[in-house]
N, C-alpha and C positions, 0 to 999 in steps of 0.2 A: 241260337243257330237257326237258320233259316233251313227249309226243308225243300228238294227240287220239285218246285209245282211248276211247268209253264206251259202255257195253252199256245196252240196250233194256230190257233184264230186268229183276228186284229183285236183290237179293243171295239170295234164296231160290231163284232159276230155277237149273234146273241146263241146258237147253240155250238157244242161240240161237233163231232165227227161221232155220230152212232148209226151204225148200221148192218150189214151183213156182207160177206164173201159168195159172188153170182154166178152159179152155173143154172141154166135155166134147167125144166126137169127134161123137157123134152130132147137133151143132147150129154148130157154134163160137159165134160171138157170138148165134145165132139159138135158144140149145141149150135154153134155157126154154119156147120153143115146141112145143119137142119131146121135154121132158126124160123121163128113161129111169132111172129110181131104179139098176134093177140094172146098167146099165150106166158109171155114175156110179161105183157102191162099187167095181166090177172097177178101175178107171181110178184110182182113191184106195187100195183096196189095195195093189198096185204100188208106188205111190210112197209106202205106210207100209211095206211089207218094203225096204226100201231107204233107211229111216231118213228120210225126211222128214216135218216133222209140222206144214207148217203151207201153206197154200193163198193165194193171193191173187186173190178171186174180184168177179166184177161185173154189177151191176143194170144190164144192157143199158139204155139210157134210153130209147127209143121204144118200149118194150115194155113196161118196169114201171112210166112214167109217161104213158100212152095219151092221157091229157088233165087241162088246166091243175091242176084241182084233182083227180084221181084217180088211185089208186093200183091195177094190177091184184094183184086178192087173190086169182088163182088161181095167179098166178106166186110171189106172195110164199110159199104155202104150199108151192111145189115148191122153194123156194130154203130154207123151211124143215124139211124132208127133207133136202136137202142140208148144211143144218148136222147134224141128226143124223146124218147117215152119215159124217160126221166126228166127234162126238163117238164113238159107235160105235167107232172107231180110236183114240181117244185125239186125233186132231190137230184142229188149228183152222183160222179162217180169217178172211182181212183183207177184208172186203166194200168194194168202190169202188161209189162215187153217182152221178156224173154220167161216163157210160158213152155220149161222140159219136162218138169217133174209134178207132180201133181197126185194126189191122194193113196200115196202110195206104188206109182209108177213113174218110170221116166219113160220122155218121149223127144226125142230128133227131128230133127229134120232134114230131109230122106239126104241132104247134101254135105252132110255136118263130116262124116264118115270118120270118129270118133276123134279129131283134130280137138286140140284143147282150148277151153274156151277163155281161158289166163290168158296163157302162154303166147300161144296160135297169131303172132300180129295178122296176121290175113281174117283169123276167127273174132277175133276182139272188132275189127271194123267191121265186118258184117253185121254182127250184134250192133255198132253202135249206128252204122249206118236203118238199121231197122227201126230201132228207136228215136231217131232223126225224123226218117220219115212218118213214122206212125202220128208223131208228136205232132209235124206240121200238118197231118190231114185234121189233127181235133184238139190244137191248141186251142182254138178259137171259139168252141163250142160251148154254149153256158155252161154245161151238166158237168164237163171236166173239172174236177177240184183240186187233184192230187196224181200225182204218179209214181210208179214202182218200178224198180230196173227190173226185176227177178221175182221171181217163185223160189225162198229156199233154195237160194244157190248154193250152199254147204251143202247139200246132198244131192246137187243136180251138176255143178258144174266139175266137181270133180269129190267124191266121197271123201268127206274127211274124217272118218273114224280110221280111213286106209289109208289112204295119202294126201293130207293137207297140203295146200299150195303156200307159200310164204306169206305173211300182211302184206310186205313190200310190193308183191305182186298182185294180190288181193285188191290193196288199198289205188294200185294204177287203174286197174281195170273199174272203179268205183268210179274213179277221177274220169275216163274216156267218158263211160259212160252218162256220168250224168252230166257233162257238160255238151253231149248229143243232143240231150234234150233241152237244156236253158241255150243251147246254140241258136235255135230255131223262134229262140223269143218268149217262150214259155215262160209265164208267170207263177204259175203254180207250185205248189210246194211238191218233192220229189224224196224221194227213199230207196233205197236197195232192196227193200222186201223178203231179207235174208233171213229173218226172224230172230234176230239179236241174237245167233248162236254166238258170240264168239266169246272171248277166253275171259273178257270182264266180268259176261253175267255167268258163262255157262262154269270157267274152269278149264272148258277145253279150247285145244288150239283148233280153229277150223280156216285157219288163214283170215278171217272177217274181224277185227279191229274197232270197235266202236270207237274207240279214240282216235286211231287215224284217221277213219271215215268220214268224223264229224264232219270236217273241212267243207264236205261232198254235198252232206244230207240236210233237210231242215227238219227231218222227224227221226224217231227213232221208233219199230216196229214190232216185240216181243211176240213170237207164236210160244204158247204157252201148249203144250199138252203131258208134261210131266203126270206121273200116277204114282199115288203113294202107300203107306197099309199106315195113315195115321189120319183120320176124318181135319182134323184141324191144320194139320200139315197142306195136305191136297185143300184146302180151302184158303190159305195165304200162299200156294204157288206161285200165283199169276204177280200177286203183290210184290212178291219176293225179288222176280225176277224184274219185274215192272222200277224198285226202287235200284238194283244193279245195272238197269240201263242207263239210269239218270247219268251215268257219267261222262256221259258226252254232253250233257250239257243242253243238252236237243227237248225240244218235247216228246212226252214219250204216248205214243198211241196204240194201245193192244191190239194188234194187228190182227191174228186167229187166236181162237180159246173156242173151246166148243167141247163137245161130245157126241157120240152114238149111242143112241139110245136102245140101240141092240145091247150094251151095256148096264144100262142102267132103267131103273120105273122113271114115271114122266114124274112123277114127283120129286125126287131123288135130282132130279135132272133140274127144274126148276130152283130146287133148293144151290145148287152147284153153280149154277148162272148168277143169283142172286149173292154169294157169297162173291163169286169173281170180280162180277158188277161193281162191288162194293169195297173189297177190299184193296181192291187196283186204284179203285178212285185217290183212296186214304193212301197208297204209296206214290199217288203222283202222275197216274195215265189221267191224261185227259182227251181221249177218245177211247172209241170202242168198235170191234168189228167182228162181230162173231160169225164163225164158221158153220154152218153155210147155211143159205136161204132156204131150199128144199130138200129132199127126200127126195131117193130115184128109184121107185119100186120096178119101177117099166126098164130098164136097165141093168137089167142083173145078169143078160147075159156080153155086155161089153164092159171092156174094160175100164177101169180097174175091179170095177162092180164084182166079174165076174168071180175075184181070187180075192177080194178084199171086200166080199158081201157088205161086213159092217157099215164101211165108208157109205154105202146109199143113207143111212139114217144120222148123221150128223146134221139134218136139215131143222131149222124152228119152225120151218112149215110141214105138213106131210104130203105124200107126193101127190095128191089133190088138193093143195090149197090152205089147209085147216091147219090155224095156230097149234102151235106145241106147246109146253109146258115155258122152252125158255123166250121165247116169242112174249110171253106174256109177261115174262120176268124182265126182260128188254125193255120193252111198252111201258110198265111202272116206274123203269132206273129212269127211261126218258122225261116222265111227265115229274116225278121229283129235282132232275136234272132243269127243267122250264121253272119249277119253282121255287129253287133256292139262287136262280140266274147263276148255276154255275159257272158259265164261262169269264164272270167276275168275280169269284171266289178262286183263293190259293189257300195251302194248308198251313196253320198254325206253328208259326215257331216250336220250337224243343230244345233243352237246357242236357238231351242223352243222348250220345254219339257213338252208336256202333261204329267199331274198330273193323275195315277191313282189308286185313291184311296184303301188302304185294305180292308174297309169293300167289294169290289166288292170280295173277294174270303174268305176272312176270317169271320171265324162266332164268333165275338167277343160276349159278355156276353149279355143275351136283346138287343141284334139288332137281326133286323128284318131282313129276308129274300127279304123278298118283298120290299128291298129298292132298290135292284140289281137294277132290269130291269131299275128303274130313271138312278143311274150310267151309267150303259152301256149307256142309249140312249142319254146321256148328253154330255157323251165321246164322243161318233159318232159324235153327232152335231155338238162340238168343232172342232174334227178333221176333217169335210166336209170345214168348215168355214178356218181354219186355210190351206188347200188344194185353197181353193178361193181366198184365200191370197197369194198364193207363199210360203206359211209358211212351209214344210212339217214337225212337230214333230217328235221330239224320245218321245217314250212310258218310263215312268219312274214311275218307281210303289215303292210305297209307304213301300211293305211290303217288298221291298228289302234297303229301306235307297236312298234318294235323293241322285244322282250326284251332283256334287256343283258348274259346268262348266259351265250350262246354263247361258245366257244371259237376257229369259223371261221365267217363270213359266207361265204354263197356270192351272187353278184353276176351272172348269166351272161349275156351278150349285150345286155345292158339297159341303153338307154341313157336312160330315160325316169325318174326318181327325183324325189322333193319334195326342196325344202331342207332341210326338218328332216331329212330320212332322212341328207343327205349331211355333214352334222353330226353325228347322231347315228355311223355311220358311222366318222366319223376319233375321235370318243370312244370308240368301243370298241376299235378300234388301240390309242389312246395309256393304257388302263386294261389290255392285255395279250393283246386277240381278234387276229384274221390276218382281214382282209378282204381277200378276194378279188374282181379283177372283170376280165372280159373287155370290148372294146372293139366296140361298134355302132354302126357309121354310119346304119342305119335302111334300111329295104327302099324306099324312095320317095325320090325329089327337094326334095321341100320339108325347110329348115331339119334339113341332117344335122348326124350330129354327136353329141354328148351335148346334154344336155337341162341337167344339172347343173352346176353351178358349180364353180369352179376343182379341175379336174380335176387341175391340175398339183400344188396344195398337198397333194391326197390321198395322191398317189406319187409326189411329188418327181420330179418329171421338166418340161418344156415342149414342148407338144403343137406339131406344124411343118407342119398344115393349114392349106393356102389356103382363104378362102371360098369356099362355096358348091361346092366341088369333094369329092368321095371319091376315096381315093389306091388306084386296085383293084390286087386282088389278080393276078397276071397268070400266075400258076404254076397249075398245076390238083392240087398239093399245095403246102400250108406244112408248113416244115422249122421246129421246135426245136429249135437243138443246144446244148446246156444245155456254158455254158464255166464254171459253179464247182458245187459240190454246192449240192443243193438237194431237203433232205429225203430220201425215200428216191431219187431220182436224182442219176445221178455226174456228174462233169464230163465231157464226152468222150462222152455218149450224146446219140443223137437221137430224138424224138418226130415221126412223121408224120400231117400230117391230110389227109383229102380236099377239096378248098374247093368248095363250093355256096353258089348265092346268085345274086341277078337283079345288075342293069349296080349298082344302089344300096349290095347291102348286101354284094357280093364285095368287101370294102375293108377296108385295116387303118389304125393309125393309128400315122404317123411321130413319134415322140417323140427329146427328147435327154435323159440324164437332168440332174435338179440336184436332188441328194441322196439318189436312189436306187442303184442298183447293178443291174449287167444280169447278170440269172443265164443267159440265152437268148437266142441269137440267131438271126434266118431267116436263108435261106440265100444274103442278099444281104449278111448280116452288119449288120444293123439290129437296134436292141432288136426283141426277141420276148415276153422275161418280165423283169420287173424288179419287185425288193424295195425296199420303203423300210419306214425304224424308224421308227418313230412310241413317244413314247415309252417303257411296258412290251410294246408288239405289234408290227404292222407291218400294211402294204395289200400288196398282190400286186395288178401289173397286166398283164393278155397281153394286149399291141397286134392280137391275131386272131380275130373272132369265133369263136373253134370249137367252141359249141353252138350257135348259128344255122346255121354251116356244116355239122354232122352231121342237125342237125333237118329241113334241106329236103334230105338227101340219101336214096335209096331202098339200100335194105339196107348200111347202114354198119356196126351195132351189131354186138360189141364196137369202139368206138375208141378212140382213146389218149387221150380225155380223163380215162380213170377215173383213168391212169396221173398225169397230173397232179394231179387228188385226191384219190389215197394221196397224192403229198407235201407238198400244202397241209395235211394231217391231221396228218399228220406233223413241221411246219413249227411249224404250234398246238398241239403235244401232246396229242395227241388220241389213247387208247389202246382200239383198237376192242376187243368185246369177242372177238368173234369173224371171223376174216379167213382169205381162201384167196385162194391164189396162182394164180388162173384167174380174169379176166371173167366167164366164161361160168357159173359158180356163183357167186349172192349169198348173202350170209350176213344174218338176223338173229334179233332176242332175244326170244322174248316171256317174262314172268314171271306167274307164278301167285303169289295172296295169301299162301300159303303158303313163300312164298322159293323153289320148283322154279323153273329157267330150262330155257328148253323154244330151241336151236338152228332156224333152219329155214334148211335148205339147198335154194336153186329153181335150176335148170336150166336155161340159155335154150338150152342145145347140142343137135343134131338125134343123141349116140351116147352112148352109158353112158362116164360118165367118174369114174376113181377118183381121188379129191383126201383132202388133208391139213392137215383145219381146224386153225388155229393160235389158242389159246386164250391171250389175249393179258393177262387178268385170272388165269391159273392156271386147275384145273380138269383136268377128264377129259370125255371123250362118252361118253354109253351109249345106248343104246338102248331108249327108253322101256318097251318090252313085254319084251325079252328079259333085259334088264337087262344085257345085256354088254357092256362095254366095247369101243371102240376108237377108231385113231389115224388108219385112213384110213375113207373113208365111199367107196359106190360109190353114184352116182344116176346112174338112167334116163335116156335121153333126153326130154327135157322133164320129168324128173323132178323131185319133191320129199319129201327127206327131213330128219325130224324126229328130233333127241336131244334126251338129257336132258343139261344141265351139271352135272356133279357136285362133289364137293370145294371148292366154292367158296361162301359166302354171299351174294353181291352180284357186281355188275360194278364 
């Protein structure tokens, strides 16, 4: 199965889109008011000696659109200086239009007089009629690359934790607007700049539709600033949500990812950029745009500064200039990015297909909203576990119809499935796939259980719940002690999990088999894992949540689920290309057009550890610059490092 890599570029670009989000320091959002040419190019120097080359900048809106029908053209010409002191450098930049909400505040314009910005046909032409014109003063400009309708318009144009607007409506006002801008002739590629909130990646409804949007857009934009109490967790966020964008189809570019280093040490901080950097790439961003260029120490008595102090130190630079930690972390991902020619590199096929579920975006008939977030953190889990494995899945979603390629289904915690899927499902067992799936009672009282139909025909077994009751878990570990081989684990070993979960979903599910075979048992001696054939394949079923139960746990990561999916990989034939015998380094492939395969080895460990990647298709490692070979590789603490595959023409 092919995995969603597609770059922004042509075939003729030779770099991505990496750069930073621009408020210069001497204004922030106010900085047109008070703009400062030479203090501007000091502030974009910087961040071109450091290899960035592209900005993502914005037409404040109560500034540059003062009233209904006027544009101020003292400000336009100070913004257009600022494109030339980018061209100047070589770099570009992605102007955003409608500019209300920003670090924490919103802001109008003084005409708006809370008229909705959907709904409002009078309010929607204004917006698009701005974006028209903004578009025709600097389509034409070199330094323009890109454009954005919005800042976070899920919390700017009308709050959607309170009252979402419909997609229908959502996805018109996508439609006016960005054909305001390709009206005017515009060539460049354009986006909403909404931050991928919507029900795809996030779970929640906020009216914003990656799928219906596609039509619109030719990027897709994830603001990633999620926080978690699990160091590995928060370190594959950005990835996570990065491969739930992909479903549009679109290339996906991390639009913001940053921090405040009021937060966090510059170390700490560094390490967090480098993990992002990184792990995004491997789920499929092929660009970068980190939040924000500088530091606003001079600023702390306007707003937002003044009530959201932090927000001043989200800058790579400090508010005099001086590199920061992730500045430096930037600067490195770039000059590795020049030398693997990424932007002719895509990521390495995979034979493992996370399952994810419709109910995460569709609102079928009585179901519940509040099942999302289980979903989502279940998926995460999986995919953290399945990354510890060497596994890296394609995301295969449900409400588009399974691929039928896979080798291993992954199923995790999820008990919410369509008919067709559970159908589909025991057809790719019985044609020669390993479907996997763990068992979820569901986090709530109402109608637990699975969702899906005869559970039992799938893995041969009969389920030995009472109604309406969950049979809990009462141990504050589940034991696996696996009583025949199975894959790469022996008979005679055990797998320990920690069990998390509210009074609902700490439960497992009592089975006998009939026609399965129990490879595992808890430690009451009850099935735990059991295999059934299905004609050329098989299903695999664990009676124990155990990526529900790691997902609501706080610093679990590495756990022994990975350990179970080496042997389900194992179990489907599955020959990874690249695998290490430590969790705590994952392994995977990117390939360039040219047949190079480029290894990347990431770090989730807090010390330098020396490992001995096991190249499972043949082959050698070298080392892209020095060109020297070798057999053990030593990475950093949160480190990441990159060889060449050699000797070999394919995986």
């Amino acid at each position: 199965m092919q995995r969603h890599s597609v770059h922004l570029t042509d075939s003729d670009a030779t770099q991505p889109w990496l750069g930073a989000n621009f408020w210069s320091r001497t204004g922030g959002p106010l900085m047109w008011r008070s703009y400062d040419p030479a203090v501007v190019r000091q502030e974009l120097s910087v961040l071109h000696e450091h290899g960035l080359g592209v900005t993502r900048s914005f037409f404040y809106w109560p500034d540059f659109h003062p009233e209904p029908h006027r544009i101020d053209e003292v400000l336009c010409d100070r913004f257009r200086d600022f494109l030339d002191a980018h061209h100047e450098l070589g770099m570009g930049s992605i102007p955003t239009f409608i500019v209300g909400h920003m670090s924490g505040e919103n802001w109008d314009p003084a005409w708006r007089h809370a008229r909705d910005l959907y709904e409002d046909v009078w309010m929607v032409g204004r917006q698009a009629w701005f974006a028209t014109e903004m578009t025709r003063r600097f389509k034409d400009h070199p330094a323009v690359v890109g454009w954005l309708i919005s800042n976070e318009m899920p919390g700017y144009g009308r709050i959607y934790q309170q009252n979402p607007p419909s997609a229908e409506v959502v996805t018109a006002w996508a439609q006016f607007m960005t054909q305001a801008v390709r009206a005017t002739g515009a060539t460049q590629p354009v986006s909403l700049g909404d931050g991928a909130w919507g029900i795809e990646v996030t779970g929640r409804d906020s009216g914003f539709s990656l799928r219906d949007t596609a039509a619109y857009v030719d990027f897709v934009g994830p603001h990633v600033y999620r926080t978690e109490n699990d160091r590995t967790r928060q370190h594959y966020n950005a990835a996570f949500e990065c491969e739930l964008a992909a479903v549009s189809g679109k290339p996906v570019v991390l639009e913001e990812f940053g921090l405040s280093t009021d937060y966090v040490s510059d170390e700490h901080a560094g390490h967090y950029y480098r993990q992002t950097l990184h792990n995004s790439l491997l789920a499929g961003a092929t660009g970068w745009i980190a939040w924000n260029n500088t530091d606003y120490d001079e600023l702390w008595d306007q707003s937002p500064y003044d009530h959201h102090g932090f927000e001043m130190h989200f800058g790579i630079t400090d508010s005099s200039g001086r590199p920061k930690a992730p500045l430096r972390e930037l600067a490195a991902f770039g000059d590795l990015l020049q030398r693997v020619d990424f932007a002719r590199c895509t990521r390495a096929g995979t034979d493992v297909a996370l399952v994810v579920p419709a109910f995460l975006e569709r609102g079928y008939p009585y179901s519940r909203p509040a099942d999302r977030p289980s979903i989502f953190g279940s998926l995460r889990q999986a995919y953290i576990a399945a990354r510890e494995a060497d596994l890296p899945p394609a995301f295969v979603r449900e409400a588009d119809g399974l691929p039928r390629d896979g080798k291993l289904y992954l199923v995790p915690s999820l008990r919410q499935l369509t008919t067709r899927t559970r159908r589909d499902l025991e057809a790719f067992a019985r044609a020669g796939a390993t479907v996997y799936l763990s068992y979820f009672s569901g986090d709530h009282p109402a109608t637990r259980g699975p969702w899906f139909h005869d559970l039992d025909g799938l893995f041969g077994v009969k389920l030995q719940l009472s109604y309406g009751l969950a049979e809990p878990i009462v141990d504050d570990t589940v034991e696996l002690r696996f009583t025949e081989d199975f894959g790469t684990l022996r008979a005679g070993q055990t797998l320990e999990f920690r069990v998390g979960g509210n009074a609902d979903s700490r439960a497992f599910l009592p089975v006998v088999p009939d026609g399965a075979s129990v490879v595992a048992t808890d430690a009451q001696g009850r099935p735990a894992l059991l295999r059934h054939r299905l004609g050329r394949g098989e299903t695999v079923l664990c009676t124990y949540p155990l990526e529900h139960m790691a997902a609501v746990t706080a610093r679990i990561n590495p756990e022994n689920t990975y350990r179970l999916y080496e042997a389900l990989a194992d179990v489907a034939g599955i020959c990874r290309e690249v695998c290490i015998d430590s969790p705590w380094v994952s392994a995977d492939v990117l390939v360039h057009e040219d047949g190079r395969r480029f290894a990347w080895l990431v770090s989730q460990a807090d010390c330098e550890l020396t490992v001995e990647p096991r190249l499972m298709t043949g082959g050698r490692l070298r080392h892209p610059v020095s060109g020297h070979e070798a057999s053990t590789v030593t990475v950093a603490p949160f480190g990441v490092t990159v060889m060449e595959i050699c000797g070999v023409s394919a995986a």
